[in-house]
Structures are given as C-alpha cells and as structure tokens.
C-alpha positions as CSV (number, residue, x, y, z in Angstrom):
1,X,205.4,32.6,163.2
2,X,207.4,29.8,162.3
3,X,210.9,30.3,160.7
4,X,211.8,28.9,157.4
5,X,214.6,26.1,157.2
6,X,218.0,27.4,157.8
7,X,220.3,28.8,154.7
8,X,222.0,27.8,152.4
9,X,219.5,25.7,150.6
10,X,220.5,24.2,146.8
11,X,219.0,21.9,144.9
12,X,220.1,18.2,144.1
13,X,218.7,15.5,141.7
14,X,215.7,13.9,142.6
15,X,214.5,10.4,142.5
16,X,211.9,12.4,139.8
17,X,213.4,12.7,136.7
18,X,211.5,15.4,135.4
19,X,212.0,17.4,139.5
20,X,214.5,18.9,141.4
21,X,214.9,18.5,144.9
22,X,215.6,22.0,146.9
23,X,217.0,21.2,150.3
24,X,218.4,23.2,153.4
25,X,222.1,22.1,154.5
26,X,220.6,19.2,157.2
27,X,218.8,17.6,154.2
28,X,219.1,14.1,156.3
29,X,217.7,15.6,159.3
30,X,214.6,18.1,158.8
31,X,216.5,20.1,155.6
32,X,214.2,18.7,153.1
33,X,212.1,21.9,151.6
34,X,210.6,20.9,148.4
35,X,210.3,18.8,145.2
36,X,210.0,21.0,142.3
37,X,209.2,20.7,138.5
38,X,212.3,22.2,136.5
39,X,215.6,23.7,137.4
40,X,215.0,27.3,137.0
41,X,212.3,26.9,139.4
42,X,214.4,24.7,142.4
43,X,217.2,27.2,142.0
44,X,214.9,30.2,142.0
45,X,213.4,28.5,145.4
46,X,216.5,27.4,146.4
47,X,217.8,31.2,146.7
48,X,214.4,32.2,148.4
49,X,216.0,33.0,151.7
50,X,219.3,34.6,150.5
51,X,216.6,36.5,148.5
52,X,214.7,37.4,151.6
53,X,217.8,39.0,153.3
54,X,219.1,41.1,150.7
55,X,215.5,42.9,150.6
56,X,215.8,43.0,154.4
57,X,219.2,44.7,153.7
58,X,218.6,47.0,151.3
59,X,215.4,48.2,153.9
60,X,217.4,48.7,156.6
61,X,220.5,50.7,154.2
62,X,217.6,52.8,152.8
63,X,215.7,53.1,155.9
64,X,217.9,52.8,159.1
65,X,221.2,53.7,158.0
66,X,220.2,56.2,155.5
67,X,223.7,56.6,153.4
68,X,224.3,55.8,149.5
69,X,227.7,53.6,151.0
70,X,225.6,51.2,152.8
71,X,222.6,51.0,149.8
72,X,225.4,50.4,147.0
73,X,227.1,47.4,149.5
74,X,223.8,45.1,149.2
75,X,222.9,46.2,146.0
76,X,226.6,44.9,144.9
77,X,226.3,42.1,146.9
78,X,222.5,41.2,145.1
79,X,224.8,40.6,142.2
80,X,225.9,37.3,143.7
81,X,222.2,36.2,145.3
82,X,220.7,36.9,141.0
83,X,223.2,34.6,139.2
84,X,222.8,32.0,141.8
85,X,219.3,32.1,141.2
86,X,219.4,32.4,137.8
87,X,222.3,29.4,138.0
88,X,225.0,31.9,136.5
89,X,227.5,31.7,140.0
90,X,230.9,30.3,139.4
C-alpha cells in the first residue's frame, strides 16, 4: 500500500481562480496533492490526514487502552482537527 503525502497539508491559491490548491509541506518537491473546486472543499481535504489519525486515535483509546481518560484526550483534541477543517482555527 502506498502512503499518502506527509502532514501537514493546507491549501494555497491556485493559478485557477475559481480552485484551491491543497499541498503537503514539500509542495516544491513531490507535496503537490490536488487542485480543488472551492475552499470548503481544499480545507476539508487538506485536513484529510490529521482526520485520518484522530479516528486512528480514538480506535486505539476505545479499543487498546480501554479508559474514559485516554477517549476524552482525542476527542478534545478533534476539537482543533474540525475547525481547521471547517476553516474556524485561529
């Protein structure tokens, strides 16, 4: 299986006015992921891998570590990982 471009990835202005251009953080080397239509759409792809670990989190607090303490530390941290991807972070 081949691994997705390493995180963080954002999104910058295209040469597209009407796209956004999501890319990883070697965009001049091989970070380029993907011109998209819209800016709720690049962000939302843009926090695709962030999004990917905190489900990978919460599996392992449910599943591994089995304690409320280690669930409520990802789900406070998911806060973060939605407003980015929603374009709310500060």
């Amino acid at each position: 299986m081949n691994k997705h471009t390493p995180r963080p990835w954002r999104t910058i202005e295209s040469t597209n006015t009407t796209m956004r251009t999501v890319v990883g953080p070697d965009f001049l080397g091989q970070g380029y992921i993907a011109d998209v239509n819209g800016e709720a759409n690049a962000r939302l792809i843009a926090a695709a891998p962030e999004l990917l670990q905190l489900v990978k989190d919460m599996r392992e607090a449910f599943y591994v570590k089995g304690t409320r303490k280690a669930l409520l530390a990802v789900m406070e941290r998911s806060k973060s990982v939605m407003e980015k991807a929603e374009g709310r972070e500060g």
